[in-house]
N, C-alpha and C positions, 0 to 999 in steps of 0.2 A: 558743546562748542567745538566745531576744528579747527583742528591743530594749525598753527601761525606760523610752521618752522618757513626761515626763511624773509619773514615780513621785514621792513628796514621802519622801524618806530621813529617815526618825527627826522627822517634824511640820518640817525644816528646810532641806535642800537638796534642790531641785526638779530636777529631770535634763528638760535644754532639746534637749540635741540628741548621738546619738552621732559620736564623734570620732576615734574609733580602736579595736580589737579584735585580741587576740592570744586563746595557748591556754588561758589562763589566767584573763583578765579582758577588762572590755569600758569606754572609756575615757569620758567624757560631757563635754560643757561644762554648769555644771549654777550653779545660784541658788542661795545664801547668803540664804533670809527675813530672819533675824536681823540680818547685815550688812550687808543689800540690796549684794551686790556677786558680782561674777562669779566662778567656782571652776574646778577642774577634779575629776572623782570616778574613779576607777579601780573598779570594781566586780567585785568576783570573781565568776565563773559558780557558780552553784548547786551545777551537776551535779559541780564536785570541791570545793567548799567541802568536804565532809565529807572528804577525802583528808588526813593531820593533816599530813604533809609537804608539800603544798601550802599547806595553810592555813600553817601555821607561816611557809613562806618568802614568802606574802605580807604575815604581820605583822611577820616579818623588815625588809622593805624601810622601812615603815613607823618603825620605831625606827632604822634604818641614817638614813634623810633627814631624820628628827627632829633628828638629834643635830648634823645643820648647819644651818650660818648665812652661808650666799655668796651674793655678787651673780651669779654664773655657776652655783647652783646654784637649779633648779625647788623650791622650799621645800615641806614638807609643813605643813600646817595642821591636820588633825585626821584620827582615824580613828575607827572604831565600826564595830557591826553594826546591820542593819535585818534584821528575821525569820529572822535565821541567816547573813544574808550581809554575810559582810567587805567595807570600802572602805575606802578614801584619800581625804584630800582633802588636791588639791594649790592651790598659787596659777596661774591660768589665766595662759596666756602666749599670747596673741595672735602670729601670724607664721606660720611653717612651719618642719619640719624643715633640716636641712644638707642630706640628703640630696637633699630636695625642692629647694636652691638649686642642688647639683651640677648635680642633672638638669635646670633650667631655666638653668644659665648655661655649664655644662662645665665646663672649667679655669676656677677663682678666678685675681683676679689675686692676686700672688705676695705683696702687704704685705696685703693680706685672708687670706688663706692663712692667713699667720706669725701675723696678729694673733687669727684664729679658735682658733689651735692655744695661745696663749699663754692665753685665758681659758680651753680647755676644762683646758691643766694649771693652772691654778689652783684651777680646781674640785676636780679628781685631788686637790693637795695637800691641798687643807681634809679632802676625804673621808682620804686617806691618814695625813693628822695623828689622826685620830679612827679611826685601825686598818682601816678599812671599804673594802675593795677592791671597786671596781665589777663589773669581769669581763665584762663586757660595752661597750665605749666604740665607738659608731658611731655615724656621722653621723643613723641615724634615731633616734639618742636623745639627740642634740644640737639643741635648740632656738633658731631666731633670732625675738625680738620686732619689733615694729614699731620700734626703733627703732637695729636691727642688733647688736644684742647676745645673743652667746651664750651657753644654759643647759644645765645637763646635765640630764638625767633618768633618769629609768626603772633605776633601783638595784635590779630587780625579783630578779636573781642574784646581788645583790650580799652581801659576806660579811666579817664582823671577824673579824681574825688570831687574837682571844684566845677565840673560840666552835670549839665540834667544826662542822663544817660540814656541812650537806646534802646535799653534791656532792662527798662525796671518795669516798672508792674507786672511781677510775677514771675517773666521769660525767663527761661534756666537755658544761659550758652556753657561751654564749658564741655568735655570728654568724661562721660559719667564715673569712669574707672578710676580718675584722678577726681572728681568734684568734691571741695569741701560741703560740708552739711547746709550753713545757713546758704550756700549758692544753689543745692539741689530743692531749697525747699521755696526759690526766688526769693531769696531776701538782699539786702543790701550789700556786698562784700565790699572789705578793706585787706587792707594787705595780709594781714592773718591766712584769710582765703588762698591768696599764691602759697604760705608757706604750709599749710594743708597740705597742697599738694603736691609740692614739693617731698611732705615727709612720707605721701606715697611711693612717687618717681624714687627717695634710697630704700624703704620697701622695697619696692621689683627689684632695682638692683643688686640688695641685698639675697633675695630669695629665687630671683626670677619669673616671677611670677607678681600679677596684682592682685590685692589683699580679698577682692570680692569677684562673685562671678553670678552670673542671674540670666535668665531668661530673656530678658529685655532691658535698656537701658534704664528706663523706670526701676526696674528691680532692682538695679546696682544704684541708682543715684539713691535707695530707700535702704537698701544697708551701709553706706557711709553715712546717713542719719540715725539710724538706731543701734549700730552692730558695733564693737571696739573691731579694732583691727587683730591679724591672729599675732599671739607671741612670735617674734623676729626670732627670737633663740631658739625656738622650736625647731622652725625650718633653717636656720644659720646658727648651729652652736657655737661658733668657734669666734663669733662676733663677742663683745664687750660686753657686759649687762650696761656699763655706760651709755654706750652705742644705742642700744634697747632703749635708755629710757630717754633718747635725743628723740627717737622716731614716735614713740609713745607720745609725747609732748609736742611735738610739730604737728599731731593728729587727730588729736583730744576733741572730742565733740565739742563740748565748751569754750566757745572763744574765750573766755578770762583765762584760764588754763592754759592755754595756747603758748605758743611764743608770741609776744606782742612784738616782738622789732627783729628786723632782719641781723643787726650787730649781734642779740642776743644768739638767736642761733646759728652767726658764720664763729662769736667766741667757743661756743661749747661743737661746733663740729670741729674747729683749729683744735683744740684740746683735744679731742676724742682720735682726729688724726695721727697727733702724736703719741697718743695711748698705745693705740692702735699699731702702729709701726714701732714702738718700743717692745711691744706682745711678741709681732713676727720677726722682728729681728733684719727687717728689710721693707726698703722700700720699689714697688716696680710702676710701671705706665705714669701716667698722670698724676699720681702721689707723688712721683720723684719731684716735677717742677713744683706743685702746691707746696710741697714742703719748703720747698728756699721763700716761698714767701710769710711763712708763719711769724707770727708774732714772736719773740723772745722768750715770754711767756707760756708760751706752748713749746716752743723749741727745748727749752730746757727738761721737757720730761724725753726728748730722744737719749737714746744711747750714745756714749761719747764719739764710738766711731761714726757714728752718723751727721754728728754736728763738726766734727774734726775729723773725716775719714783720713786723709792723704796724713797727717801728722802722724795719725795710731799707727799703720800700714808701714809705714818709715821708719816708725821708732822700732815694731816688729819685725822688720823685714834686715834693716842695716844697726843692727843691739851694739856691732863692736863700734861704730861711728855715732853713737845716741849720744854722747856729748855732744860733740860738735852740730849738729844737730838742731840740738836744742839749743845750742846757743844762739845760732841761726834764724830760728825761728821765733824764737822770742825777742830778740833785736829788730825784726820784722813788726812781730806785734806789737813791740811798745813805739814801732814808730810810728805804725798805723795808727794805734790809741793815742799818740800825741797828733796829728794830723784830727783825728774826730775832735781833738778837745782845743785846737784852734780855730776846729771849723773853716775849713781853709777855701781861699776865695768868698767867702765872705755865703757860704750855706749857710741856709738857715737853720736856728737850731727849733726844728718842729715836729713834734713828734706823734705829729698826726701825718703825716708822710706817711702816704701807702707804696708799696712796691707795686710795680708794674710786672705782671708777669708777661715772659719773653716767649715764645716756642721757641725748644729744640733745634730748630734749623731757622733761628729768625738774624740770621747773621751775615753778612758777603764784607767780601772785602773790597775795596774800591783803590783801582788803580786807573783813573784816565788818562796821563800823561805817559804811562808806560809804552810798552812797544807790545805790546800783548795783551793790556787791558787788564793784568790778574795781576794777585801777588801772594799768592799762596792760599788759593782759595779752598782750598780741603783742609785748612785748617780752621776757617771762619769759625765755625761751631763750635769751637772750643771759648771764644769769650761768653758764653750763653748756656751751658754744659753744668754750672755750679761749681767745676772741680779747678780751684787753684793750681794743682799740678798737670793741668794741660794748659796752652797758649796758642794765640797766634802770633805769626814774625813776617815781618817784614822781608826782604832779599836783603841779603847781606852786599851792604854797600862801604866805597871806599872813602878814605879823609875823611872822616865824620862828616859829609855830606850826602845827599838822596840824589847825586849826580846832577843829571840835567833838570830836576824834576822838583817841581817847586811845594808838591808833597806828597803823600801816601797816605791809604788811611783804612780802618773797616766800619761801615756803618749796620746797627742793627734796626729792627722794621717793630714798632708798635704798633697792633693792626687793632682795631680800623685805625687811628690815628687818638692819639692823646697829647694834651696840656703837661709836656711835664715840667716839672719843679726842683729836680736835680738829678747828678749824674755822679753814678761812682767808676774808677776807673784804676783795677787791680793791674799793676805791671810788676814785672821783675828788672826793669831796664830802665834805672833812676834819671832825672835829668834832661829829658827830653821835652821839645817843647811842639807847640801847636795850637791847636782848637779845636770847638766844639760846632759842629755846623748842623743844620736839623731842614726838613723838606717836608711838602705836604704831600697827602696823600696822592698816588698815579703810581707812575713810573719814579725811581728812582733819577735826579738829573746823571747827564752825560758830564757835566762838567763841575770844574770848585766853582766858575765865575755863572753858570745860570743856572738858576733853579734852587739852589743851598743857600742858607740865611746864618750866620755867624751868633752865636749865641753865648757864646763866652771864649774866653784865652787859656791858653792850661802853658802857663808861664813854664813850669821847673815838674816835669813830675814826679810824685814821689811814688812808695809800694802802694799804696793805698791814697788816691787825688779823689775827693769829691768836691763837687761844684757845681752852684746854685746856676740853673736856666734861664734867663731873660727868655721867657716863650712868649710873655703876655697875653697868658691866658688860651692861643691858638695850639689847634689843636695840629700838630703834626706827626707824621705815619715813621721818617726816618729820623737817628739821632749817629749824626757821623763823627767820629774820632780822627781828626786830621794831623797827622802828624808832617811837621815841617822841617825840624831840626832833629839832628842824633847828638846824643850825649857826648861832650870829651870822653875819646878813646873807646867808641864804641860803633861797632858797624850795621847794628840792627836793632830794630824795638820789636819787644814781645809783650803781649796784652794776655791776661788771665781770665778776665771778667770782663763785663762793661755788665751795670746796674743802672733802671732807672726808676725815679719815684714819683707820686704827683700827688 
């Protein structure tokens, strides 16, 4: 097929550059007119568009990524035809494949690893919740953004439990190097199958290398049928023997043996994370955000600096001032722990609430009414950063008013867009009032009055305000912090965190 660059799809998405090409389609980074905003487009080749079984399993894919909503999954945004020919349009993710980080780093270290493997099964889960086995899970369809976050993609063979499938009687799809056994030998797969290969993809990771190598694809799809995989600690000593016997078991010729459920092995890789980063004494890359979102139960095996750094650090750093201190900070805490146990605004008290992971730079601050349009925007990053002792502020303004300005705020970006459920909001600067205003995926609005949806009130706030979201179920990409009013006797607000859950 040649190349498109240039073509305008349907008066609307412009095709800027190609980005990838397999047998089937050819990949583009392409322009959104409408949106003015960057896309990604999958374009099927011509010459088997007319093939109904090909056509079929590419609009397959299309409804298969439709029907998700994760922050670890590459989101689908639209499809259509342009003169006979089918496409995707995905959300563009900036970065490179896993694959491409393998081969430019070799072995990961070991809490990147765990934490890589813990977002691709979460993705697994969502798809797996919604019936839809991917069947294909490798590192070249595992995407990292610029901001170290991993996405999954390319559901291109992908397939719901409750459809006759396109690939049964016998056809073996799938990258032989990752293929579980019963899929090399055309059998049935269920989700076991993703998490197979998955427990290869932290293999490589781990090692750098994939577990088998053969002559021909046949010959690798017939040793993940007969051969264990080689000892992980061999080629990675300095890994866990726990770590070992996660990847043993996500591997296991025998599906009974196996992990049967995705929660099973995102609990036991959250644990081994933690193992694991209390072993090395540090957390780096992508382990650092996985970590803020562990369960309590795995958090509690880190080391205290790591779950309390800025406290430890403080109490070491300023010993003659450690009273006061701790006075301080425990006044703080018990007012936080009284605010959790009124549940305040009326959160729910649910504790199936998942956190929503943020990227590292998923944060701006939002000034419209200003004369400049900012308001301290190199510090946005700091309410998203994990660490209570950074913030962002406001401009210090006079008479406890925001001057001419009816308010200020900074909003963070849930990408692709998610349903949340609540909002936590760490300040050092009591008493302040506002709102909670939320946007759907695009552009960010220009303004408070178009494009933002009011989602709740944040009356009085205190060190620690959480509060439940009227989202109704919609999925939105921004979650903005508006702030209207300043405290008596105070000229600024400064924000530590913003948290969201769903």
């Amino acid at each position: 097929m040649s190349s498109q660059v240039g073509t305008l799809l349907n008066g609307r998405y412009r095709l800027d550059a190609q980005i990838g090409a397999g047998g089937m389609s050819t990949v583009y980074r392409a322009f959104d007119t409408v949106l003015e905003r960057q896309v990604a487009i999958k374009l099927m080749h011509r010459e088997i568009a007319s093939d109904s079984d090909q056509l079929e399993r590419f609009r397959r894919e299309a409804r298969a990524v439709a029907q998700l909503n994760h922050p670890h999954v590459v989101g689908v945004i639209d499809a259509g035809e342009d003169d006979g020919t089918p496409y995707i349009v995905f959300e563009y993710v900036e970065g490179e494949t896993l694959k491409d980080r393998i081969r430019r780093y070799g072995r990961l270290p070991v809490g990147e690893a765990v934490a890589y493997a813990i977002e691709i099964a979460r993705a697994l889960g969502a798809a797996h919740e919604q019936q839809i086995v991917h069947r294909d899970v490798k590192p070249q369809n595992v995407l990292i953004d610029e901001e170290g976050t991993a996405k999954v993609t390319d559901f291109g063979i992908a397939r719901s439990l409750t459809e006759e499938g396109l690939t049964a009687d016998g056809r073996v799809l799938g990258t032989t190097d990752y293929v579980s056994p019963e899929q090399a030998l055309g059998q049935d797969v269920g989700p076991p199958s993703d998490l197979y290969s998955l427990g290869v993809v932290l293999f490589e990771m781990l090692t750098g290398d994939v577990p088998f190598h053969g002559e021909n694809q046949v010959a690798v799809a017939m040793k993940h049928v007969r051969e264990e995989l080689p000892d992980v600690l061999l080629r990675r000593p300095e890994a866990s023997s726990t770590l070992a016997s996660i990847v043993d078991r996500a591997t296991a010729k025998d599906v009974g043996r196996r992990y049967a459920s995705d929660r099973d092995l995102i609990a036991d890789l959250e644990e081994v994370l933690a193992i694991e980063t209390a072993r090395s004494g540090q957390a780096t890359g992508e382990a650092t955000a996985v970590i803020r979102t562990l369960p309590s139960s795995a958090r509690r095996r880190l080391p205290l600096r790591m779950r309390h750094p800025v406290r430890l650090l403080v109490a070491l750093a300023l010993i003659g001032a450690a009273v006061a201190v701790a006075l301080i900070l425990a006044a703080d805490r018990a007012e936080r722990g009284a605010q959790g146990t009124r549940n305040i605004a009326g959160a729910p008290k649910n504790t199936n609430l998942i956190p929503i992971s943020l990227g590292q730079s998923a944060a701006k601050d939002y000034d419209p009414l200003g004369d400049n349009k900012s308001e301290h925007p190199a510090q946005a990053k700091a309410v998203v950063d994990g660490e209570t002792s950074t913030s962002w502020s406001t401009e210090t303004y006079e008479g406890n008013t925001l001057g001419t300005k009816a308010g200020v705020g900074i909003y963070v970006v849930a990408d692709p867009a998610v349903a949340a459920r609540q909002i936590q909001i760490l300040t050092s600067t009591k008493g302040w009032s506002g709102a909670v205003y939320v946007a759907k995926p695009g552009t960010a609005p220009t303004s408070i009055e178009a494009g933002w949806t009011q989602v709740t009130d944040i009356k009085s706030a205190k060190a620690s305000t959480r509060l439940s979201l009227d989202t109704g179920n919609t999925r939105y990409r921004y979650y903005l912090v508006w702030i209207t009013k300043l405290p008596p006797g105070a000229d600024k607000v400064q924000i530590s965190e913003i948290r969201l859950w769903r």
